[in-house]
N, C-alpha and C positions, 0 to 999 in steps of 0.2 A: 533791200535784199529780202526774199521772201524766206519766212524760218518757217520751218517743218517741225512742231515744238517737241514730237514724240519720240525721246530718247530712253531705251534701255539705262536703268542705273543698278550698278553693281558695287557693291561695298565691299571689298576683300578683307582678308585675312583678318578673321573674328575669334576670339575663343574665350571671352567672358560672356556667359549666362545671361547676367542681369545686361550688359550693352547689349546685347543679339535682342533680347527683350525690348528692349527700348525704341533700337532699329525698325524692328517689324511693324512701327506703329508710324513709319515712316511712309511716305511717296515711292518705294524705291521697287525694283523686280528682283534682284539677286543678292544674295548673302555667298560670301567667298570662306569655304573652310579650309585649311590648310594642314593636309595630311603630308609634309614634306618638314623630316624632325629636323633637317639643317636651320631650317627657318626661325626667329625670332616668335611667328605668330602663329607657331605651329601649334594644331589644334589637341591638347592632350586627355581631357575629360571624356566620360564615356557616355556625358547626356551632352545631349544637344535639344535645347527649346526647341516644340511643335511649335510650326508658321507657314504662315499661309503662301509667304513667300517663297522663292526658289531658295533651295539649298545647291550650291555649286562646290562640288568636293574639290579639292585643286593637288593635283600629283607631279613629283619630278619622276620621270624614268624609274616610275613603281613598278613591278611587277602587277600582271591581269590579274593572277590569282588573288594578291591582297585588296585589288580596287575592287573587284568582283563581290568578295567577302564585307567590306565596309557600305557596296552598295545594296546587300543583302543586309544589312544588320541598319542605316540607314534609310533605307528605302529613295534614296539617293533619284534624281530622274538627270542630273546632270551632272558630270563629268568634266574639270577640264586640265587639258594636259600641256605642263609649262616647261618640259624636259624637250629631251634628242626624239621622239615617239617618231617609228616612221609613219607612214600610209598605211602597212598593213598591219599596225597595233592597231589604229583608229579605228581598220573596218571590222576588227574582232571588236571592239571596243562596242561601237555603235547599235552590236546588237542587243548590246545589255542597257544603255541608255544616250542622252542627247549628248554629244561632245562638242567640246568649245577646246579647238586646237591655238596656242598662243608660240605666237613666232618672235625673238629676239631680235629685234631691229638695229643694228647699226649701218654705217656707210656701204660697206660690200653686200649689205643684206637682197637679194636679188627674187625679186616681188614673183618673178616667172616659177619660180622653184615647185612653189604653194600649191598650184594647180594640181595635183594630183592626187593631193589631201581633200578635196572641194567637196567629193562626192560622200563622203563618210563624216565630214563633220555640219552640225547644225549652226558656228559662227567661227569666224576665226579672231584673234584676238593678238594684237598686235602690242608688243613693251617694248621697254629699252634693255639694250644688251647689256648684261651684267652678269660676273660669275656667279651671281649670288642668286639666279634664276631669279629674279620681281623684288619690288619691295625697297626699288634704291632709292626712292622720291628723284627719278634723274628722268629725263625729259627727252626724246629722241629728235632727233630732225623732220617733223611732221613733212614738210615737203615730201619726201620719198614716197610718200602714200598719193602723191599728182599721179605719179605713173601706177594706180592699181588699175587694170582694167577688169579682175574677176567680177564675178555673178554673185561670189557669194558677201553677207553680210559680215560686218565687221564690227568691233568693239575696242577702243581705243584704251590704253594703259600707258604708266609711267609719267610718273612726278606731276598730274595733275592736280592745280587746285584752284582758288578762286578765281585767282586772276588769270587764268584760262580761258574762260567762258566765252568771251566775246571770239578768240581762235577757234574754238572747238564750234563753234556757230559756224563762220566763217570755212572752215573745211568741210562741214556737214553740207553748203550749200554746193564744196564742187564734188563733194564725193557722197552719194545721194547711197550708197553700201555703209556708210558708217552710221552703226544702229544700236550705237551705245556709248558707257563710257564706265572705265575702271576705275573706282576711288580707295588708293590705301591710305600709302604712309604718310602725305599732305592733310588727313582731316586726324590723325592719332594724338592721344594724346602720350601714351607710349605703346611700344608695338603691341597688336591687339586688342588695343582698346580706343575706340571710335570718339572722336569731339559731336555727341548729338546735335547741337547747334549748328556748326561748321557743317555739317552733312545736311542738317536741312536747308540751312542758307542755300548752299551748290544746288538741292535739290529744285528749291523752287526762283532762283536765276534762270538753270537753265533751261526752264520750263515757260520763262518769261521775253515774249516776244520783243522785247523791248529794250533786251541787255546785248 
């Protein structure tokens, strides 16, 4: 099977200093902040390490005015949103920065819906359904993603980890839209803070035609 080796990697829900530090010095394109305080790896410091890398703000069903505000304070150039946000937050949304809309994937989840998000966001980004919006290391039914036929780009979430790799190759060759991949709670060592090893192991498998 011919592997396409260039994958987006995105390391979510960060908010120790010195690991964001460490990260950056990685393979990787995105760093995930989490401005949603339900959350275990919610981001509560008021520095955030300069990097070269993307900074991905991540919001539940926030108000614009506060995203607005942190991407001003920030300088934030990506947005993504893990809530109920309809279409017309997105398009308000898009003109202040790149959005990454993230859809909860279970059995009923009905792939036609999305289409109408398409044009206002720069990826969409696919987890497992859980109340707890992201972050449950739980794993969805990749099959469902056979039936996507959108245009737009995709970024895969939920309970990935090593021994994924050879699947996440494997879908990448029938769904030629998946153009990334989400790493949380599978490489932590507790919430928020990243196993550097384990991230670069993932980094350079899946970067390896060979795995």
């Amino acid at each position: 099977i011919y592997w396409r080796n260039k994958m987006i990697i995105k390391v979510c829900g960060l908010n120790n200093g010195d690991n964001i530090n460490k990260l950056m010095k990685l393979d990787l394109d995105f760093m995930g902040i989490i401005f949603y305080e339900k959350s275990s790896r919610f981001f509560s410091s008021a520095i955030l390490p300069k990097s070269e890398k993307k900074y991905v703000a991540v919001f539940v069903d926030e108000s614009l005015d506060v995203i607005k505000k942190l991407i001003n304070i920030y300088k934030f150039e990506y947005v993504q949103l893990h809530g109920n946000e309809d279409e017309k937050f997105c398009k308000e949304l898009s003109s202040f920065c790149n959005v990454i809309k993230a859809f909860r994937i279970d059995d009923t989840f009905d792939l036609n819906d999305i289409e109408k998000y398409s044009k206002y966001c720069k990826y969409f980004l696919f987890d497992t359904f859980t109340e707890s919006y992201g972050g449950s290391g739980k794993k969805f039914n990749w099959d469902l993603l056979l039936n996507y036929d959108h245009k737009k780009d995709f970024i895969l979430s939920g309970g990935i980890n090593l021994e994924l790799i050879s699947s996440i190759k494997k879908l990448k060759n029938q769904l030629p839209n998946l153009i990334g991949v989400d790493l949380n709670s599978k490489f932590e060592i507790k919430p928020g803070l990243k196993d550097i090893n384990r991230v670069k192991k993932f980094i350079k498998s899946i970067k390896n035609e060979n795995t």
